[in-house]
N, C-alpha and C positions, 0 to 999 in steps of 0.2 A: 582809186576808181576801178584799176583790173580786180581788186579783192571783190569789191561792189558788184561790179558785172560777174564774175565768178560765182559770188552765192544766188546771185536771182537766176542766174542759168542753171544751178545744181538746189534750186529750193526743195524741188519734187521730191529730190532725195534725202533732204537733210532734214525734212517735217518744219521749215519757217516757212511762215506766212507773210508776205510785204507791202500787203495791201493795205496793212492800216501805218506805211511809212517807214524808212531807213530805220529806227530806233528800235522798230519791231527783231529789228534782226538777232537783239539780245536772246528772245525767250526761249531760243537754243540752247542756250547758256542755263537756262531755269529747271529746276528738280523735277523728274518725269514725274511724281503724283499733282504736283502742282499742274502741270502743262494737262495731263488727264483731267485734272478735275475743271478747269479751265473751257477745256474744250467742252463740257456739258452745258455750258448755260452759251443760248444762241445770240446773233443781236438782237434778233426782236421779241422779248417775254414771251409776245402769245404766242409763239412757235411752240410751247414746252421745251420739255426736257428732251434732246437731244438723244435718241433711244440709241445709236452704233456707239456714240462715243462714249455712255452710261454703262452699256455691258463690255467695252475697255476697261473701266476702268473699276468695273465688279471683278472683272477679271484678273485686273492688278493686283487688289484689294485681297481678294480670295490665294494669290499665286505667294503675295510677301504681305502678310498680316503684321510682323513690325511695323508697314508703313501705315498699318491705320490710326493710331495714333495720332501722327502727322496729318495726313488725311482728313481726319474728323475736325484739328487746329484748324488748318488751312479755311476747311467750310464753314466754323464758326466765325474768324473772320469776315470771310465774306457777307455769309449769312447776318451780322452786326452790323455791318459796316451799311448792307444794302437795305435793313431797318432803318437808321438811323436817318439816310435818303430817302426815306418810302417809296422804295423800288419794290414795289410786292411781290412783284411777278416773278420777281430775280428769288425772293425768298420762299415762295412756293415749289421753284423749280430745286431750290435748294433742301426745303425738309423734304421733297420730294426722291433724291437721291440720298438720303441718310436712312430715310426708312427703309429704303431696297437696298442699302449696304447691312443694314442690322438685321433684314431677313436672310441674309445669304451667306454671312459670315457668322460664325459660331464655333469659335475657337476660343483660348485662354486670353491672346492679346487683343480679345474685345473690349475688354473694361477700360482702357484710357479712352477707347473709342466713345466709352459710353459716356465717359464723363462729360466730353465735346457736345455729346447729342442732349445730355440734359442741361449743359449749357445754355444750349443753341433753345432748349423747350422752354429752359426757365426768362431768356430775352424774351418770347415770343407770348409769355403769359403776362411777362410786366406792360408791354407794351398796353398801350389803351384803347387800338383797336380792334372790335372782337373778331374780325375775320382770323385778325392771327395769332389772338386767343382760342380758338377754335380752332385752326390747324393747329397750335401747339398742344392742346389737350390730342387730340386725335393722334399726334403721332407718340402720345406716352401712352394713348391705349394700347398701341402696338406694341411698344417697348414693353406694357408690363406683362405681356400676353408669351413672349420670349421665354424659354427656359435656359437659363445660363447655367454652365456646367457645373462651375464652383462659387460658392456665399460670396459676396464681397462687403465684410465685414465692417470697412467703413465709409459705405456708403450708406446716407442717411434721406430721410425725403421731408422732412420737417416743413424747408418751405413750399413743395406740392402742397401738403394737407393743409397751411393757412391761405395759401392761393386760390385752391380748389374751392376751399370752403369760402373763400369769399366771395368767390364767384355765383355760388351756392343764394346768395343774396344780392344778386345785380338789380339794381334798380334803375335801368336804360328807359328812357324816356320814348322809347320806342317798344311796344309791347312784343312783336314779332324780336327785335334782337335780345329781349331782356329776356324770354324765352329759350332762345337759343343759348346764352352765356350761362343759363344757371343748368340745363343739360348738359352744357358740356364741364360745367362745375361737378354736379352728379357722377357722371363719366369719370372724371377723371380721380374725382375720393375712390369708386368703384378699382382703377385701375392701380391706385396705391394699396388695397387692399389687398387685390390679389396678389401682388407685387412684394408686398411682405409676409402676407401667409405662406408664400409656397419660398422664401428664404429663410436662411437657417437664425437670420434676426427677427424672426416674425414679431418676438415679443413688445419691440419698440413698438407698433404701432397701436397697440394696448395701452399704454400710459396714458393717465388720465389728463396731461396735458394735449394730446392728440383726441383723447376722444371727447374732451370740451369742446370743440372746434368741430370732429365731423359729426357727430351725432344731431344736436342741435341744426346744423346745414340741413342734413336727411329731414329730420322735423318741420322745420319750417318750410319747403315744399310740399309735405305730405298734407299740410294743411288743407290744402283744396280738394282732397282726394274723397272729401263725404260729398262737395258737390258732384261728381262724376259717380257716387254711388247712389246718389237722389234722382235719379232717371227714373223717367215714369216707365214703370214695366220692371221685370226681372234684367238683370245688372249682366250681361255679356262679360266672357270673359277674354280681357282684352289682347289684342296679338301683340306678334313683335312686334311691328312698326307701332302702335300706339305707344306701346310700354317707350319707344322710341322717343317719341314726339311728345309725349305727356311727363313736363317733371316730375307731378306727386307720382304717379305710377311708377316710373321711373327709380324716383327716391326711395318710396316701397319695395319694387325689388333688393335697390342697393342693401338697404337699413336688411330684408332678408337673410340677405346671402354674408352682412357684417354678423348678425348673432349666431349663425349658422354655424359660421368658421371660428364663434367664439368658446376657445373652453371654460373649465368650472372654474377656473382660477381668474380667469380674464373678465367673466359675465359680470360681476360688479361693478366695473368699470365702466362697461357698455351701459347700461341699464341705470349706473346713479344719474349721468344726466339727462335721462329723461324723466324724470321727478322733478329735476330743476329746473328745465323747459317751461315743463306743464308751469309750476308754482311761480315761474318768471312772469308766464304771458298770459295766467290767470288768476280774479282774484281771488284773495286770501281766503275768504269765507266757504271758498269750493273745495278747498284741500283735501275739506274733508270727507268728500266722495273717494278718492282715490287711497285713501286709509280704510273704509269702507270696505272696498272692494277686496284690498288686502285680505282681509279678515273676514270678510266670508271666504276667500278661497282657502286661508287657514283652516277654516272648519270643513270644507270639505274635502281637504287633504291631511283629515287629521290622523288617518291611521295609515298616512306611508309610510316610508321609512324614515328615517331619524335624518338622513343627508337633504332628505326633498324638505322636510317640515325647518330645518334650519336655514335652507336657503329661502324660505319662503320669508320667515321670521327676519332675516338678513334684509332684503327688498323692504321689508316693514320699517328697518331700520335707518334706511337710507332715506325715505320718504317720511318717518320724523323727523329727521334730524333738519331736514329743509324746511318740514310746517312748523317743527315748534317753537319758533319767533313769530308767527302770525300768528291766525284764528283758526283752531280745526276745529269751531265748531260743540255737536253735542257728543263728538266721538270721545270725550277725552275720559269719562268712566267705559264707558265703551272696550278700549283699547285696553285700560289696565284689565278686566274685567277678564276678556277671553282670552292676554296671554296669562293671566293667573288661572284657569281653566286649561289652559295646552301645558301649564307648568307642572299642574296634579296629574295630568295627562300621561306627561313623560315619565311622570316620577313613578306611576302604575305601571308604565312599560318596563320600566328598567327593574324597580321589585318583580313586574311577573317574569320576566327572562328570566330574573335571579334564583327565582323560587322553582320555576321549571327545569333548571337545570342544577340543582339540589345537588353536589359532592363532585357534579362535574367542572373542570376547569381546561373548556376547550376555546380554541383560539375564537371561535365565532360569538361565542356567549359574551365573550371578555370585549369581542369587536361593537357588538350590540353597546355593554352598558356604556364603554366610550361614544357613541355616537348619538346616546342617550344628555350627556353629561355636556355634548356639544348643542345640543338642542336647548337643554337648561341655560347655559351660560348665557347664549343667545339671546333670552329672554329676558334674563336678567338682566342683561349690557340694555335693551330695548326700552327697558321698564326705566333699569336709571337714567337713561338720555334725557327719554322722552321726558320724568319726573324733574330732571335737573335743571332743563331748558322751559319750565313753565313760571307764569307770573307765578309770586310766593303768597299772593292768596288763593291762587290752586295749588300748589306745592304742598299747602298745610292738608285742604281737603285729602290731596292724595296721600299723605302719608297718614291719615287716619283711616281712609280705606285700605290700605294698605296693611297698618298696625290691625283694621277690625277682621282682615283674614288668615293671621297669623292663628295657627289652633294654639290656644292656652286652655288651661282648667277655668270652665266658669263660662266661656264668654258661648254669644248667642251662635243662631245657626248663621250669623252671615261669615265667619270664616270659612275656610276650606272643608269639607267634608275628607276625612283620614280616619273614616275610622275603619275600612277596610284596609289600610297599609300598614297598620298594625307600629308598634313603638319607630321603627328605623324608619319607614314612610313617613311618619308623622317630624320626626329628629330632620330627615330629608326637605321637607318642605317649608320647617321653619327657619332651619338654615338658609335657605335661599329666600325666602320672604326678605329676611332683614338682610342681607346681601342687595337685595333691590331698595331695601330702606334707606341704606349705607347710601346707596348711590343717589336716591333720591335728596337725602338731605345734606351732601355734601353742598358745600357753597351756599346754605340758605341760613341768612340774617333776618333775625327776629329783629323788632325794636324793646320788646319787654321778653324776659323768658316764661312770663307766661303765655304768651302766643307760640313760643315753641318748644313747649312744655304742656299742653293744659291735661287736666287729669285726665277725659278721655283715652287718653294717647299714654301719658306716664302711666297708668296706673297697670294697663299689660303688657307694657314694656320692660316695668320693671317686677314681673308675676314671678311665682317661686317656678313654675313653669319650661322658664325659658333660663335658668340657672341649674340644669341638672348636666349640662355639656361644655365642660371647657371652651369649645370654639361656641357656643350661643353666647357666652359670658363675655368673647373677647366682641363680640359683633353689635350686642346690647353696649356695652363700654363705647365703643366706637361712636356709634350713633348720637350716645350723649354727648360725646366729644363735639358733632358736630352741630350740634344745637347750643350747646352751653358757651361754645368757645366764638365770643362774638366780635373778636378785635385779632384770630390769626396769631394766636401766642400759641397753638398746638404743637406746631414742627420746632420752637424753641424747647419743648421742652419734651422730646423725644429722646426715649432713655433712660434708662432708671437710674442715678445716680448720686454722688452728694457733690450739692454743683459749688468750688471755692466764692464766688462772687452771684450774686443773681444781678445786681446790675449790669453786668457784662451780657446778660440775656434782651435787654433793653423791652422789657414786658412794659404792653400798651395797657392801659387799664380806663375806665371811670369812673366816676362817683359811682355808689351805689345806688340804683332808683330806686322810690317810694312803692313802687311795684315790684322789685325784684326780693325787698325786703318780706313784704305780704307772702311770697313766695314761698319762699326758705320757709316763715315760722308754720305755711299751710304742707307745703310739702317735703323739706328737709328732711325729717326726719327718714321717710324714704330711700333718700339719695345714702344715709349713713347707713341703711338698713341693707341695701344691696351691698354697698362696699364691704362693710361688715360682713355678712354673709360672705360675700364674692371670696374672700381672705379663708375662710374656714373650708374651701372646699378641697378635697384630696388631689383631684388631677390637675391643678393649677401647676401653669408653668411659667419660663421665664417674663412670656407676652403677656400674662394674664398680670405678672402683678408692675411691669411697666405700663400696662392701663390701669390699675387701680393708683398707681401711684400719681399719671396726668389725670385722673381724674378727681383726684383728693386738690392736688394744684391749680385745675382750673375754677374748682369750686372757690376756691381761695381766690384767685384773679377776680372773677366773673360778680360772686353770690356772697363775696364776705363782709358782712361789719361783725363790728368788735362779739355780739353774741355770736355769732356763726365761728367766727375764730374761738370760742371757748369753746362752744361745742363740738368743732374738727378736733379741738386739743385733746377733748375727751375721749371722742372716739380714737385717737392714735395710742390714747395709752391702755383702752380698751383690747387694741389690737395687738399691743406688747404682750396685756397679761395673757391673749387666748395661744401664745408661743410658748409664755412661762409654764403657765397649769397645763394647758394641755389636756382639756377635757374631753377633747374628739379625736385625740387619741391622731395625731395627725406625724406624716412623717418627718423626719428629722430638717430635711429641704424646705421642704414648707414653712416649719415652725423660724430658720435662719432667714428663708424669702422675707416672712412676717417681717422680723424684727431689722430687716435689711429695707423695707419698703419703710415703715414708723421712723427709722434714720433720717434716710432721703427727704421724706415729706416735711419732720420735724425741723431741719436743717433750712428748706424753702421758707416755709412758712416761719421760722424767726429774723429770718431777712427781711421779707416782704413787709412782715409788721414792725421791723426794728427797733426791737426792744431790746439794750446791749445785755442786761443782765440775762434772757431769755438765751438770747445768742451765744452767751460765755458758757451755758449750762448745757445747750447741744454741742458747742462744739466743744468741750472737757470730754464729753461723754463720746464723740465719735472718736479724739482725739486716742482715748482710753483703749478703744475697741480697734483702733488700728493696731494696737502693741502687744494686747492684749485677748485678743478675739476677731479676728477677721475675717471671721466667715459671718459675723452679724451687720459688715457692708455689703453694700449690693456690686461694690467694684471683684471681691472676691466670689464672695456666694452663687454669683450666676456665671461663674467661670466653667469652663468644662471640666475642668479637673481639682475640685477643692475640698479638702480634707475635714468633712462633719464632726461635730462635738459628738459623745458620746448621750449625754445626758446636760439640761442648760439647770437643775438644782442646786449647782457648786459654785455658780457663777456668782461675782459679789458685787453691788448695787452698784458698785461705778460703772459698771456696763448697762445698765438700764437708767431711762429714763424719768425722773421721778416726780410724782403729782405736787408734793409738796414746793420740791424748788422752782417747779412750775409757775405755781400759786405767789410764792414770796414774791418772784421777778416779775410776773406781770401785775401783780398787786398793787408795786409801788410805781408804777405807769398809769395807775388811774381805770385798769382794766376788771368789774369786775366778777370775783372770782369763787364767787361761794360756790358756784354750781360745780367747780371743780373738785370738792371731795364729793361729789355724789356719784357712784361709777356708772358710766354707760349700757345701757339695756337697750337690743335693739328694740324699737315701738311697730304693730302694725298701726301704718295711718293708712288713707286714703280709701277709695274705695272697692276693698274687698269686701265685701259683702259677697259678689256673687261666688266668693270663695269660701268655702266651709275650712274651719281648723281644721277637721280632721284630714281632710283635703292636705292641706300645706302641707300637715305633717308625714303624710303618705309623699310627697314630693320628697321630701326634705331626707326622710331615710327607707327610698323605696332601694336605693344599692344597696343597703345596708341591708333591708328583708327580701331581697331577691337570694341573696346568698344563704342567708338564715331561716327566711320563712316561706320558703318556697311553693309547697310542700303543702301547707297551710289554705282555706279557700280567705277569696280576698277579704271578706267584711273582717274575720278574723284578725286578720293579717295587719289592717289598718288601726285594729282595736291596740293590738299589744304595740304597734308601733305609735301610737298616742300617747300611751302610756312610758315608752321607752322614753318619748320626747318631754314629758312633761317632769320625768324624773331628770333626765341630762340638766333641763333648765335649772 
């Protein structure tokens, strides 16, 4: 009892209070931040905050900064604890003193502080009611408005921006608070943005999982913002305080001041979901206004620079790739229409930089044609999306538009006009044509080949035209591939090789149909006439004859009964003899490619039709050439470093494949085989007509009279190269 009487005689001195009873006499005993922060909150709420004992304990805070830490713990407690009671008053007084400790301190050991306080923000937003959803957005506008001295690297704000953004969409049954929650929704995206622009992590809040969520939020408020511009009279421009109290205004700003801060690497992200906005919450058959619009602004921005017209083309791209599962309507020639217009477009550009800067090779010229080449691509990628993503009976229309603007000999004015880009403009632009073709017809299943085949479309696809460039050779190949190959056996059989087993390949196949056979005997001869051809050309390389070889295979998979299998046979041994003789004068690699590709294919195709005696006759003969000649496989020959024959006249027929033992072993299978001593000639079929002979043959050896008949005027030129060609045959 004398201890008792002793401390309430010496309270004065000792800072205990005993008025709330003997027990009280501990908090002597309790940590000075605690006892400061203690003393800030009064007994009764509405009093506030306690201003003598608040600038105590700024002053604590500010003198030992380790103790904020603690500090900021102690107040989330509280601050939770007095949530969880709905003691409001208690938690106003409390965000009340953390945002005057985070204006006044601004030191290193702020950040455990900060962690407390977005604690204390994140309790106050989950809660459900909005007074303290609203002071909890309010006090991270402050926080975000703070500049802190150094990044704090792992700090992240993921769940502000789903919070905020949900909030973005309150739907309070009360229109004044439902009002207020999605401003202070607005607010508070606004406050994470600046909050990560101006840290050295800014790029997190770029990702397109963050920008799904605020963008969309911005959106959907701005919605009402045409009513408030449908005011009878000229439209005032609004002040702060409206921008305040008005969300779409509001939202507008925000959504401002997000692209504003946005750079050239981040704008795609911003801007794709407002394409999927719009196409979300409108329907399908409007799309096509905002495709539209595109594409006028393309044409009126068609002579900037190559970075503006690709990023415009880009925007183009995001906003197909979201319509082209619905309806866009009548834009869909449209769209291919004028970026094959911007494609001749660039292709002008990058030839005239070329030409105007004639022997020079300065860094800006070179910066141009790349940024040329990025504009192209652009188009491309655009072309094949948009192509890939359409039902496949517009898939067909467009790849015949598509095929009708490729420039060939012969065809009408609706391809591309090239006759100002002269031979390399023109090489330019059909490169990239079938580059978009490629794309367009990847993934598209015919049910007959001749729906995705018909002569239209074959017949200058496969023009002598588009055969005078190695890479048009490999791109033409390609494209068949992707029409003919209708069961996904391609990537089996990538690689040019001689494969031990083909069942191990597990090739999908089916009957042949009644229509695929019409096919073959209308158009075959074609398909053999290109490949043929494709073989005899000088700059072929390893790619070219690993597509002629999947393309001899899939014919076989896809197009073959028993006469089609005579006829491929013909043609392989056709292609043997053009290695043997050697009429075109071809070099040595070529002539090994040849007889290395007739291997491989000869080898597939006596599996496929399993004929043992056929099969015992290729493999003697590869078996031979392995011991004997190995550079007429395709495992040796397309090696980087492999030692060419001199000359193949000395060579003795067990290295060749022969017509006769051919004949004998499919003979006796029932297969038959007269047509096999007749030898292969390639045929024009189809419809060339709008090709003149002399035409082809000018195609067929213009390398040949560019080097020799230079010199020459052209009509000449074509004469004696007629005549060179009619003698070769």
């Amino acid at each position: 009892m004398k201890i008792l009487e002793f401390l309430k005689l010496n309270s004065k001195f000792l800072g205990v209070n005993f008025s709330a009873g003997v027990c009280c006499c501990c908090a002597a005993l309790r940590p000075r931040y605690k006892r400061l922060v203690d003393n800030i909150f009064p007994e009764d709420p509405k009093d506030g905050l306690v201003k003598a004992d608040m600038e105590k304990l700024t002053f604590y805070a500010v003198s030992a900064p380790e103790k904020l830490d603690r500090i900021g713990a102690y107040l989330a407690e509280r601050l939770s604890r007095d949530v969880v009671r709905h003691r409001y008053g208690y938690v106003l007084i409390a965000m009340e003193a953390l945002d005057q400790l985070l204006m006044a301190c601004h030191s290193q050991s702020i950040k455990p502080f900060v962690e407390s306080f977005l604690h204390m923000v994140a309790k106050l937003l989950e809660s459900g009611e909005p007074k303290l959803q609203v002071l909890g957005t309010n006090s991270f506008v402050k926080f975000a408005n703070i500049e802190e001295d150094t990044p704090s690297y792992h700090r992240r704000y993921d769940f502000f921006v789903s919070r905020f953004s949900a909030m973005c969409h309150s739907c309070d049954h009360d229109p004044e608070t439902q009002t207020e929650i999605r401003i202070a929704g607005i607010r508070g995206i606004q406050g994470v943005v600046r909050k990560t622009v101006n840290d050295e992590l800014r790029a997190t809040i770029w990702e397109p999982q963050h920008m799904d969520k605020i963008v969309p939020s911005l959106l959907f408020n701005m919605q009402k913002i045409e009513d408030i511009d449908s005011r009878i009279g000229p439209p005032s421009s609004p002040t702060g305080g409206e921008k305040e109290e008005n969300p779409a205004l509001l939202a507008e700003n925000c959504f401002r001041e997000l692209l504003g801060r946005a750079t050239y690497g981040n704008m795609n992200n911003a801007v794709r979901p407002v394409f999927a906005d719009f196409f979300l919450f409108h329907p399908a058959q409007y799309s096509h206004h905002v495709i539209q619009e595109i594409l006028g602004h393309l044409d009126v921005r068609k002579r900037d620079s190559p970075r503006v017209r690709a990023g415009i083309i880009q925007v183009l791209l995001e906003a197909v790739a979201i319509a082209a599962k619905g309806s866009i309507g009548p834009t869909v020639l449209e769209v291919f229409n004028t970026l094959l217009k911007h494609l001749r477009i660039s292709v002008d550009f990058e030839l005239g930089d070329r030409r105007s800067s004639a022997g020079s090779t300065t860094f800006s010229t070179n910066s141009k044609e790349s940024d040329e080449r990025i504009v192209q691509n652009a188009i491309i990628q655009t072309i094949g999306f948009f192509g890939s993503n359409l039902p496949d009976y517009q898939r067909s229309e467009i790849m015949m538009f598509i095929m009708g603007k490729v420039p060939v000999l012969g065809t009408t004015s609706q391809s591309l006009d090239t006759s100002h880009l002269g031979d390399l403009g023109t090489r330019r632009i059909q490169i990239m044509l079938l580059r978009s073709l490629l794309m367009v017809t990847s993934g598209y299943k015919a049910t007959t080949i001749t729906n995705a085949l018909p002569p239209p479309f074959l017949d200058p696809l496969l023009s002598p035209s588009l055969m005078e460039d190695s890479e048009l050779r490999q791109l033409v190949l390609e494209i068949l591939h992707n029409l003919i190959d209708r069961h996904d056996n391609r990537a089996k059989l990538r690689g040019i090789r001689i494969i031990p087993d083909v069942s191990d390949l597990k090739i999908k196949r089916d009957k042949i149909s009644r229509q695929d056979v019409s096919f073959m005997k209308k158009h075959g001869q074609q398909l053999y006439r290109h490949i043929y051809l494709g073989c005899k050309e000088e700059d072929n390389v390893q790619k070219n004859f690993e597509l002629l070889f999947t393309s001899l295979a899939l014919t076989t998979i896809e197009l073959a009964n028993e006469e089609v299998v005579i006829d491929l046979i013909r043609l392989a041994i056709a292609l043997q003899d053009i290695a043997i003789i050697n009429e075109d004068n071809l070099p040595m690699f070529n002539r090994c490619g040849v007889m290395a590709l007739v291997a491989a294919y000869l080898n597939f195709l006596s599996q496929m039709i399993a004929v043992p005696a056929f099969c015992q006759h290729v493999s003697k003969v590869i078996e031979t050439r392995s011991l004997e000649a190995s550079y007429f496989l395709p495992e040796t020959i397309f090696k980087d470093k492999c030692n060419l024959p001199k000359s193949l006249e000395k060579h003795e027929k067990d290295l060749f494949f022969l017509t006769n033992k051919i004949a004998e072993s499919l003979g006796g299978s029932g297969y038959s085989v007269e047509r096999l001593s007749v030898p292969y000639v390639p045929q024009v079929t189809g419809n060339f007509n709008f090709v003149s002979l002399e035409d082809i043959v000018f195609l067929k050896f213009r390398r040949w009279g560019r080097k020799f008949l230079s010199p020459l005027p052209l009509f000449l030129m074509k004469s004696l190269l007629s005549k060179e060609y009619l003698r070769r045959s």
